[in-house]
C-alpha positions in Angstrom: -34.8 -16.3 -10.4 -32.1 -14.7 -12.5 -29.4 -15.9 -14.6 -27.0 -15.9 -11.6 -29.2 -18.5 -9.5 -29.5 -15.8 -7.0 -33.5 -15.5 -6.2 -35.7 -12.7 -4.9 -35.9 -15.5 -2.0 -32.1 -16.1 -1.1 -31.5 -12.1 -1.4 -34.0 -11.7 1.8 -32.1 -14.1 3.3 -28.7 -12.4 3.3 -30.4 -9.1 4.2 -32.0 -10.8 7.2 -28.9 -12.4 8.2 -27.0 -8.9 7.7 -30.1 -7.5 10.0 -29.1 -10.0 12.8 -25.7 -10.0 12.2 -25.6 -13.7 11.9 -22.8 -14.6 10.6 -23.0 -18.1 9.7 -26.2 -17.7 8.3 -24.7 -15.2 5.9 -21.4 -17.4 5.5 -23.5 -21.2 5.1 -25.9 -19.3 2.6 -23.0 -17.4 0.4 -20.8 -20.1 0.5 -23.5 -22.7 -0.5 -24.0 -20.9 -3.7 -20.2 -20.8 -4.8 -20.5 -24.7 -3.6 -23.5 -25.2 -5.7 -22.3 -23.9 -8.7 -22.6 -20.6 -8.6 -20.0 -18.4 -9.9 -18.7 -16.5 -7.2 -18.2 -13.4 -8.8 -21.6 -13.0 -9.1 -22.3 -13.8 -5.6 -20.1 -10.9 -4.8 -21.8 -8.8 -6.7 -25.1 -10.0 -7.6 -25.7 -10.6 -3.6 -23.5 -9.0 -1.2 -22.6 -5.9 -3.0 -26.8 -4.8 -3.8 -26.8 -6.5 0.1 -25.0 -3.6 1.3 -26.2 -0.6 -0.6 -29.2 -1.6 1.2 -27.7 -1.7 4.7 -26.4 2.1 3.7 -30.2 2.8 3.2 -31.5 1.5 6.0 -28.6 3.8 7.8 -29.4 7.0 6.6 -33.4 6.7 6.3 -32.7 6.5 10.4 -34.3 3.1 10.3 -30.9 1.2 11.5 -28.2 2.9 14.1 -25.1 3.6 13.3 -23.7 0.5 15.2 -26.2 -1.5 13.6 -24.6 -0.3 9.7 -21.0 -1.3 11.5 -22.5 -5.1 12.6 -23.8 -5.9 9.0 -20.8 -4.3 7.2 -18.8 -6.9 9.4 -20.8 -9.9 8.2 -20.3 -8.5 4.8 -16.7 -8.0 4.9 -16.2 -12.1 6.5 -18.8 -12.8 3.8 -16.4 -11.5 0.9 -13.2 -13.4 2.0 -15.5 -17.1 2.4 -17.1 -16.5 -1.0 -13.1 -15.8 -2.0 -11.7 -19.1 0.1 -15.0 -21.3 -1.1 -14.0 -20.5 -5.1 -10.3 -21.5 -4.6 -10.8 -24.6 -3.0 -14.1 -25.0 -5.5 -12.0 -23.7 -9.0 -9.1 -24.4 -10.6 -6.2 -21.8 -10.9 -7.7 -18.9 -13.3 -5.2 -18.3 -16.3 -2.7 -14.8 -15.9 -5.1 -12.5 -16.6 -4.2 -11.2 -20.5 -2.3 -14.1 -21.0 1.7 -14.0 -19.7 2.2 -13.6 -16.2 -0.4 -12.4 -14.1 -0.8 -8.7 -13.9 -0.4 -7.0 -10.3 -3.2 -4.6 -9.5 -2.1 -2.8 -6.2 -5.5 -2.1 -4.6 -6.2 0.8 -2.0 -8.9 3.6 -0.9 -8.4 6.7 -1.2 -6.9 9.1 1.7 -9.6 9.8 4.2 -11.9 7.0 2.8 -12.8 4.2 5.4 -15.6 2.6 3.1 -13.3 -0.4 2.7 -16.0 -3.0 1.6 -15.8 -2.0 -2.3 -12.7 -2.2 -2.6 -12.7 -5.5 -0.8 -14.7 -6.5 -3.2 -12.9 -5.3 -6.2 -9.8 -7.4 -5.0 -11.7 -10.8 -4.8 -13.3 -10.5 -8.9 -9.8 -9.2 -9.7 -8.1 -12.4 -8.1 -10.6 -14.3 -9.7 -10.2 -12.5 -13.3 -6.5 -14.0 -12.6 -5.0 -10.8 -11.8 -2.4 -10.6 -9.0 -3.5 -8.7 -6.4 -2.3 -6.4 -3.3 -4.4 -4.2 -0.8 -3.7 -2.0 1.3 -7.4 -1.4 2.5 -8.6 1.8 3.8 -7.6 5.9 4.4 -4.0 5.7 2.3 -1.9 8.4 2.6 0.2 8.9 -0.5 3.3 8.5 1.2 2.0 4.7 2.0 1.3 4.5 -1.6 4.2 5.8 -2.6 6.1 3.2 -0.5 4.7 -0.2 -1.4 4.6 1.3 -5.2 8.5 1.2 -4.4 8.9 -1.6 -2.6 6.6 -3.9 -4.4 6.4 -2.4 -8.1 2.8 -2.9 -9.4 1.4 -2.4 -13.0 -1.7 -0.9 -11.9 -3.0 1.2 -8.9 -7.0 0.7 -8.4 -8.3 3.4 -6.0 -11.6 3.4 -4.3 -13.3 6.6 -3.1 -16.8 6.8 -1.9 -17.4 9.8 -0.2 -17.0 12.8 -2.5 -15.5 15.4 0.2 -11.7 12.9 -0.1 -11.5 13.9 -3.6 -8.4 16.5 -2.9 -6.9 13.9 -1.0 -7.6 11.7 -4.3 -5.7 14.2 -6.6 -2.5 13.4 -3.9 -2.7 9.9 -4.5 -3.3 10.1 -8.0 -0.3 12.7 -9.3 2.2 10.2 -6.4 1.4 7.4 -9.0 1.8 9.8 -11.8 5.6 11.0 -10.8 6.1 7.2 -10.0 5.3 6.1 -13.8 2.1 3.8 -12.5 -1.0 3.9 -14.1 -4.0 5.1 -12.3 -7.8 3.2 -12.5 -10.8 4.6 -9.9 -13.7 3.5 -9.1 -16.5 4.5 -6.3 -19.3 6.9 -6.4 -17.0 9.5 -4.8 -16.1 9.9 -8.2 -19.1 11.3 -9.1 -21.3 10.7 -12.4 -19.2 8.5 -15.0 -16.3 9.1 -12.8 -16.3 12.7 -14.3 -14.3 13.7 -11.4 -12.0 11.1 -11.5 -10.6 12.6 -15.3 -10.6 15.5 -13.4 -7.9 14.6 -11.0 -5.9 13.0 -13.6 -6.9 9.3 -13.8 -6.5 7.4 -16.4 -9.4 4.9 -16.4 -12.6 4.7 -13.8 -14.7 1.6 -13.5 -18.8 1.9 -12.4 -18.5 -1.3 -10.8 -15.4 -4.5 -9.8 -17.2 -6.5 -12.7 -16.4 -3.3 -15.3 -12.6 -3.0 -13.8 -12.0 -6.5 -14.7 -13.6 -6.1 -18.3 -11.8 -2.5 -18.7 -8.3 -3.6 -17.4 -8.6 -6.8 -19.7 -9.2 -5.1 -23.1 -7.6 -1.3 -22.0 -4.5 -1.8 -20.3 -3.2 1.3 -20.0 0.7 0.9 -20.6 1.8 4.4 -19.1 -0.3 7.2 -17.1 -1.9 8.7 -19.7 -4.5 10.9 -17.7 -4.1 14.5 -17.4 -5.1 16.5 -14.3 -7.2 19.5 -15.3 -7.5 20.9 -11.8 -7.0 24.8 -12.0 -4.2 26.7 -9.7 -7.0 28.6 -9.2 -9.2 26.0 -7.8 -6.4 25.0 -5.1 -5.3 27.9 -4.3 -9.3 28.8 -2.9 -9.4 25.4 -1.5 -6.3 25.9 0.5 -7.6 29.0 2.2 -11.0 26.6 2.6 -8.7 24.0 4.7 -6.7 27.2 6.4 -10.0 28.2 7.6 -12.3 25.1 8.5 -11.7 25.8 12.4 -12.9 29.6 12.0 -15.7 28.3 9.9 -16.9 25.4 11.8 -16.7 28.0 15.4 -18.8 29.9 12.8 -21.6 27.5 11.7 -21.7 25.8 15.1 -22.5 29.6 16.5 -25.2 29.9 13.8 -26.8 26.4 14.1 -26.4 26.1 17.5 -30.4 26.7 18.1 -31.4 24.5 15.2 -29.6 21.9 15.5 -30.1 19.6 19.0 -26.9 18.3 19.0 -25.1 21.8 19.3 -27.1 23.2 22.3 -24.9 21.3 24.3 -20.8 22.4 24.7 -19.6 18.7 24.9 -20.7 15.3 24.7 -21.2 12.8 22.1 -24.3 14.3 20.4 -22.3 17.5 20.1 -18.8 15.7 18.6 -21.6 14.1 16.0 -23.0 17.4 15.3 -19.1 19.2 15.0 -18.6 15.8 12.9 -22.1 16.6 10.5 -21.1 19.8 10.2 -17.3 19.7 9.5 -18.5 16.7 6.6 -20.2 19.5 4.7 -17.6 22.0 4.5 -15.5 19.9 3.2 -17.6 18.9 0.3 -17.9 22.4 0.1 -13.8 22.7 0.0 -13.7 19.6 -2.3 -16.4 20.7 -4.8 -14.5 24.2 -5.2 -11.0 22.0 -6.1 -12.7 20.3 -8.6 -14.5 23.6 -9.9 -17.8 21.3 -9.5 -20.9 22.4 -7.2 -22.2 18.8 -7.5 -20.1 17.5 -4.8 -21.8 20.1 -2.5 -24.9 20.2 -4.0 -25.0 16.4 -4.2 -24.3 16.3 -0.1 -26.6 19.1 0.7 -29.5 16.6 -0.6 -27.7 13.6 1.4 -27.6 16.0 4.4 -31.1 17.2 3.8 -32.5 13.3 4.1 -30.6 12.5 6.9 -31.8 15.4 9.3 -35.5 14.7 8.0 -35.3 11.1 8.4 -34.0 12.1 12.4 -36.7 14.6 13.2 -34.9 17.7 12.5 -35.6 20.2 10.2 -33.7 20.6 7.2 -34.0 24.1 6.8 -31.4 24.4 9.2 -29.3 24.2 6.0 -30.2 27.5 4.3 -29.0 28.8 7.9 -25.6 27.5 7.4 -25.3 28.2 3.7 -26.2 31.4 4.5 -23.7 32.1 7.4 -21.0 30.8 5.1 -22.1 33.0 2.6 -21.6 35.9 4.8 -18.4 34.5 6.3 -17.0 33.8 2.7 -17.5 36.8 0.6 -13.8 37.1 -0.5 -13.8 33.8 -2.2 -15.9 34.2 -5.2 -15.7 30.3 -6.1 -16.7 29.4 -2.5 -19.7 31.9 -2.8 -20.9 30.5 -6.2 -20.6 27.0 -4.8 -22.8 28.2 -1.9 -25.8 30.2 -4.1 -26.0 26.8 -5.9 -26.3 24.5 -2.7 -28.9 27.6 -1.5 -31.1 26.7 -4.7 -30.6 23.4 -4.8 -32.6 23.4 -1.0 -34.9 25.6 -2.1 -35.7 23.0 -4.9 -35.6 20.2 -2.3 -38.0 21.8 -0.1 -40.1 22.7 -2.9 -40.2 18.9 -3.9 -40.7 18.2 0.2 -44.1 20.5 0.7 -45.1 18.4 3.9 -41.3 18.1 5.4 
């Protein structure tokens, strides 16, 4: 047992419940800890947030479907908002968060981003932190942010990414709330490492985790937008010629791949839309890590990508084939090509690491 009360014994209980998407399993045993005592921002993130890295796990190992990740993310999500209804009738009012009135935290993901569980999450500690809260939940286009910042004028914007490829879209969101005088705090491994890209796009604080939001927001405030974007005309210019020419790439790589990868050998159906989808997914990291002058984003995905295929029978090589037929499709756009020799080395390192794959 830890300090939370949450045992080794009552995390293999949620999981199973997630497994079976039983729902009042996972609801009677969640809401039984707030009821018991527990605090109930731990549960949230000493339970269901772990709870669901795991369910992304068993997803991309190829041990659960895709429907199966959708049926436990569900139980999660109507786990969140009982652990949330369970505290308030449990608790007493928290005090404004800071002292004063409360502060309002407007909540959202990022463009593009339908991860909406984290951020889910992050709302829930925040109300209970006595913050007031507003989300707009998932794929936010900045003229939607832009709008409620209007109509409903919060202190704070908290955006959630968690796939790395949305980061451009990011940036949008980020410089709205800039021009509209609201701070910016991120959070979400699309980030990347220390939320190194989040500086990047001009944010002015990022948060590892909901827990570190509340702690950060409650001790750094930040008064004004103070974050600079250091994204390089440059950099957008390249990545605009990327997004001009995703169509002509993806008729390029689909052509290349379409022997190598089962899913392409076929001109229509659902395993060939899923294939289009794969494939399309990894030029735009390659897009997004060439805006943010970082190979990581691609390089990072290439070793996602890499997993995924092996962990579905197919071989991973067929990655030096597309890396390689960008290369020759891409030979005007030096950042594009030094973005692609590193995702080439980075797979040869993989494979190295992989003798028997």
């Amino acid at each position: 047992m830890n300090g939370t009360g949450i045992t080794d014994t009552v995390r293999a209980d949620f999981d199973a419940c997630l497994a079976g998407a039983d729902e009042d399993g996972a609801l009677e045993l969640a809401t039984g800890l707030v009821t018991s005592g527990v605090n109930a921002e731990d549960v949230l993130l000493g339970l269901v947030a772990p709870a669901q890295v795991r369910v992304g796990e068993r997803w991309e190992s190829g041990e659960w479907t895709v429907a199966r990740e959708h049926a436990a993310t569900h139980v999660s999500r109507l786990t969140v908002d009982a652990i949330a209804s369970a505290a308030r009738t449990r608790e007493t009012a928290p005090a404004p968060a800071g002292g004063g009135s409360p502060r309002h935290v407007l909540v959202a993901c990022s463009d593009g981003e339908w991860h909406v569980l984290p951020s889910h999450i992050l709302t829930e500690v925040l109300r209970l932190r006595g913050f007031h809260v507003r989300s707009l939940g998932g794929s936010v286009s900045p003229h939607e942010l832009l709008s409620d910042v209007h109509q409903n004028g919060p202190d704070l914007v908290a955006l959630s990414c968690t796939l790395s490829w949305n980061l451009p879209l990011a940036h949008r969101q980020i410089e709205t709330c800039r021009y509209a005088g609201v701070p910016v705090m991120t959070g979400g491994p699309g980030f990347g490492p220390e939320g190194t890209w989040a500086y990047t796009l001009g944010a002015d604080l990022y948060a590892a985790d909901a827990r570190g939001a509340a702690e950060a927001l409650l001790h750094r405030w930040p008064p004004a937008p103070c974050g600079e974007s250091s994204v390089q005309a440059g950099a957008v210019e390249a990545y605009a010629v990327l997004v001009r020419q995703r169509p002509e790439l993806l008729e390029h790589v689909t052509h290349a791949l379409r022997d190598v990868l089962p899913g392409l050998r076929s001109r229509s159906g659902m395993e060939h839309e899923e294939a289009a989808d794969f494939l399309g997914r990894l030029l735009d990291s390659l897009a997004a890590a060439v805006f943010v002058d970082d190979e990581r984003v691609f390089t990072g995905h290439l070793a996602f990508a890499a997993t995924y295929l092996s962990a579905r029978s197919v071989d991973p090589r067929c990655l030096l084939v597309l890396t390689d037929a960008l290369t020759d499709h891409l030979r005007g756009s030096l950042r594009a090509l030094a973005t692609l020799s590193a995702g080439r080395r980075c797979l040869i390192e993989l494979r190295a690491s992989r003798p028997h794959e």
